[in-house]
N, C-alpha and C positions, 0 to 999 in steps of 0.2 A: 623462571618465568614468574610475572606478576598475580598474586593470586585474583586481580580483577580479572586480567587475559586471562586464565583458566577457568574464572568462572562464565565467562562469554564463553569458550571454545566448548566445556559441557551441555551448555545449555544449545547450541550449535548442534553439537551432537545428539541430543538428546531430542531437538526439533526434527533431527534429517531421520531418525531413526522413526519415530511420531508418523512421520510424512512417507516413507517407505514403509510400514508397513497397512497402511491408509490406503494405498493404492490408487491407481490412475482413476477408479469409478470417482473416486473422492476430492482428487483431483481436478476432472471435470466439472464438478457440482461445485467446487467451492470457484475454479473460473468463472463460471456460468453466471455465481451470483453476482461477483465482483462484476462480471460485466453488465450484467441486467441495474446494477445497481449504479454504472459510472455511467451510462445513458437512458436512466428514467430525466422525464422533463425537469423535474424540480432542480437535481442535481448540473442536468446543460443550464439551466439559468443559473444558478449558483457559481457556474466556474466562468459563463460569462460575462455574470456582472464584477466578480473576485479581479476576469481579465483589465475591466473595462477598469477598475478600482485602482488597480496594479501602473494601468498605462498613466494614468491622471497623476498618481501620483510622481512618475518617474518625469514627466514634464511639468511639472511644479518644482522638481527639486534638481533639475538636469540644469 
């Protein structure tokens, strides 16, 4: 095996281990934030102007 793969597949490990023993309470919280955080306003306007950026471009260049 490649020592880059080995050093992804430790580090893999090393996260799931992290995260098990973290548990579900920790789990939730860190959900929670990610969600609180993917729909505050700033961020909805941010992915819909990102959308509206995205579409402009793709009919400019299609």
């Amino acid at each position: 095996m490649r020592p880059k793969t080995l050093f992804i597949l430790a580090i893999v490990a090393f996260a799931y281990l992290l995260g098990a023993r973290a548990g579900r309470e920790r789990y939730e919280q860190i959900t929670g934030a990610v969600s609180s955080f993917w729909n505050s306003p700033d961020v909805k306007k941010a992915r819909k102007k990102a959308k509206a950026e995205a579409e402009k471009a793709r009919r400019r260049y299609a």
